[in-house]
BADREN-238035 format. One line per 8 residues: number of its first residue (from 1); their letters; for each residue x, z, y of N, C-alpha, C. Coordinates in Angstrom, 1 decimal. Atoms other than C-alpha are relative to their C-alpha. Example, Ala and Ser with C-alpha at 12.3 -4.5 7.8 and 13.67 -1.06 7.14 Angstrom:
REM BADREN-238035
1) as) 0.9 0.0 -1.2 12.3 7.8 -4.5 0.9 0.0 1.2 | -0.9 0.0 -1.1 13.7 7.1 -1.1 -0.8 0.8 1.1
***
This chain:
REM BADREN-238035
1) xxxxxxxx) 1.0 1.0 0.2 5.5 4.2 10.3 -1.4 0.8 0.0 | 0.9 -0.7 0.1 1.9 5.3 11.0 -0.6 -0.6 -0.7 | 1.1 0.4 1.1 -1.0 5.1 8.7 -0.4 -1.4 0.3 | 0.1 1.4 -0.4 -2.3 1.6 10.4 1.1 -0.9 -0.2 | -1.2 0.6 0.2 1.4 0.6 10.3 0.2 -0.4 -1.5 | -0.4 -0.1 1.2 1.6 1.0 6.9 -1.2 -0.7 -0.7 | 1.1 0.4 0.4 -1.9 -0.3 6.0 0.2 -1.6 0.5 | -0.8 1.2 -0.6 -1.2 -3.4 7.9 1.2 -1.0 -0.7
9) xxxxxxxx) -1.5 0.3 0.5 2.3 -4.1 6.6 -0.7 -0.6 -1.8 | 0.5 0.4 1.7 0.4 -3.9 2.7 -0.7 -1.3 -0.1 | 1.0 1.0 0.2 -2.1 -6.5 3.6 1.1 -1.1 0.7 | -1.1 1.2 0.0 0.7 -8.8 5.0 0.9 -0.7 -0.8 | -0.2 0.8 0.5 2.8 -8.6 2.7 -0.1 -0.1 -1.9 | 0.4 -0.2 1.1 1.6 -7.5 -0.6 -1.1 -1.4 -0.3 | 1.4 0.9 0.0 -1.9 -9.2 0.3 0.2 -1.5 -0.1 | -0.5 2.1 0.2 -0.1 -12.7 1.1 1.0 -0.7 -1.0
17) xxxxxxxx) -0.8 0.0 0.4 1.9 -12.3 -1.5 1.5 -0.4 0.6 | -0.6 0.1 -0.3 5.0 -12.5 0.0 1.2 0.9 -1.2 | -1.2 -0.7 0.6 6.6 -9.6 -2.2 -1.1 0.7 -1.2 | 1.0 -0.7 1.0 5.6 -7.8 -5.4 0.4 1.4 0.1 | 0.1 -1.5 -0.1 5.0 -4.1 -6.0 1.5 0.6 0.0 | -1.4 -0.4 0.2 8.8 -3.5 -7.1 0.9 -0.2 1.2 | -0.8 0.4 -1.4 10.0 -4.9 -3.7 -0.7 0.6 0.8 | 0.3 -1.1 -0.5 7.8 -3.0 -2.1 0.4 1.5 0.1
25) xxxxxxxx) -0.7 -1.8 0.0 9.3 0.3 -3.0 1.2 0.0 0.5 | -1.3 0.2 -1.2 12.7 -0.9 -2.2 -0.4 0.0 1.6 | 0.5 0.3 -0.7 11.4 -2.0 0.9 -0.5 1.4 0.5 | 0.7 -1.0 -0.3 9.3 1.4 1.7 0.8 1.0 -0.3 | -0.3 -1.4 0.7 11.9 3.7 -0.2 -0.9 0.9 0.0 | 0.9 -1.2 1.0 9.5 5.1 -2.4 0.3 -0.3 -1.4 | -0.2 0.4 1.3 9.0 5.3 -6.1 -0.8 -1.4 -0.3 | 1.1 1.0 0.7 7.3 2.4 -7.9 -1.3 0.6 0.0
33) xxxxxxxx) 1.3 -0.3 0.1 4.3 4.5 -8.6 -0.2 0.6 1.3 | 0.9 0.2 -1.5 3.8 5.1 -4.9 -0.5 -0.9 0.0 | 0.3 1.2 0.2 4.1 2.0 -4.3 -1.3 -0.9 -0.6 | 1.6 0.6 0.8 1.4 1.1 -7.1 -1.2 0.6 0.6 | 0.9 -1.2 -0.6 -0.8 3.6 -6.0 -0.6 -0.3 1.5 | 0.9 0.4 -1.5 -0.9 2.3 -2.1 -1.1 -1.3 -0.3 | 1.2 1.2 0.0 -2.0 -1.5 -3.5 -1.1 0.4 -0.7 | 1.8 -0.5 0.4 -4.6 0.5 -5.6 -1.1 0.3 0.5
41) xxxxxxxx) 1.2 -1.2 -0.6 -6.3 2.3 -3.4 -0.4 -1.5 1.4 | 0.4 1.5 -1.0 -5.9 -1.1 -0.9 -1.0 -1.2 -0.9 | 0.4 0.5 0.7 -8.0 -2.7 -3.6 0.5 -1.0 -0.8 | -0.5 1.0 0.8 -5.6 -4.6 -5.6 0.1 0.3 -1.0 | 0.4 0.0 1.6 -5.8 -5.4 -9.3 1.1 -0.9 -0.2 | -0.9 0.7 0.8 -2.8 -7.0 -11.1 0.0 -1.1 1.3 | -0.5 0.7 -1.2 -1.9 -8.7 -7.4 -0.9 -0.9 0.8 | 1.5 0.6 -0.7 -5.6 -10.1 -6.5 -0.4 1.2 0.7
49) xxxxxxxx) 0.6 -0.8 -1.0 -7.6 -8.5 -4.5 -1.4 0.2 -0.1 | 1.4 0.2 0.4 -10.8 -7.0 -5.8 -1.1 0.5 1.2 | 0.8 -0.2 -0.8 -12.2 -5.8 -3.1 0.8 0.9 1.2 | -0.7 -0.8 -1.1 -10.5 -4.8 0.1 -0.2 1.2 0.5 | 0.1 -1.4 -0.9 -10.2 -1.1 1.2 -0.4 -0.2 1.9 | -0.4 -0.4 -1.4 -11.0 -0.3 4.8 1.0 0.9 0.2 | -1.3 -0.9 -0.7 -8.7 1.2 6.8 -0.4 1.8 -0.2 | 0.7 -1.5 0.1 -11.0 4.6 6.7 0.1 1.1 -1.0
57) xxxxxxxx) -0.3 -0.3 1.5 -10.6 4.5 3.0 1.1 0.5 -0.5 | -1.1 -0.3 0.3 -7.3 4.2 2.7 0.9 1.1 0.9 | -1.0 -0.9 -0.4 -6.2 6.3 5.2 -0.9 1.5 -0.1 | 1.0 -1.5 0.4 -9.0 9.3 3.8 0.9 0.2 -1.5 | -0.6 0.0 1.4 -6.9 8.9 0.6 1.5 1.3 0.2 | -1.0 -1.2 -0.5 -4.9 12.5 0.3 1.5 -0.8 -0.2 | -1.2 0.5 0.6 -2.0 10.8 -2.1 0.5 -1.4 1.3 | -0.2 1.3 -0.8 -1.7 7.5 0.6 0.7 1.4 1.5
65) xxxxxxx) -0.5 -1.2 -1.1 -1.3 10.6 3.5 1.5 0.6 -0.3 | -1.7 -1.1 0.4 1.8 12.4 1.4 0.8 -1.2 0.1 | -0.6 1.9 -0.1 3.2 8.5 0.8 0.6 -0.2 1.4 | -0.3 1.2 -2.0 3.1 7.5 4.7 1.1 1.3 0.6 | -1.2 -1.0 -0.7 5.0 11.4 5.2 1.5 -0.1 0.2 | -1.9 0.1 0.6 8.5 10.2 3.5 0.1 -1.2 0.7 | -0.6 1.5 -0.2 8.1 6.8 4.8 0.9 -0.1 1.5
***
């Protein structure tokens, strides 16, 4: 999954709620605090959305780069 893949994927289904952070990790096989860590940096706050990352942002983000390695 590349960086846009993965950036993408968050705002579908994180963003639309569709699934919460815990199902995300399953989903991603990662840990939970990956997981927390990608909707953070995608601008989410307790499952709102305070202000949406660009893509530029999130994919300049070192910790979001090691994340997308394992995925």
């Amino acid at each position: 999954m590349t960086l846009r893949e993965l950036y993408d994927y968050l705002i579908d289904n994180y963003g639309n709620r569709k699934c919460w952070i815990s199902e995300l990790a399953t989903d991603l096989n990662i840990p939970y605090t990956d997981a927390n860590h990608l909707t953070y940096v995608l601008g989410y706050r307790r499952g709102k959305v305070a202000v949406l990352s660009s893509y530029e942002v999130f994919s300049n983000d070192e910790r979001v780069r090691r994340i997308q390695a394992f995925i």
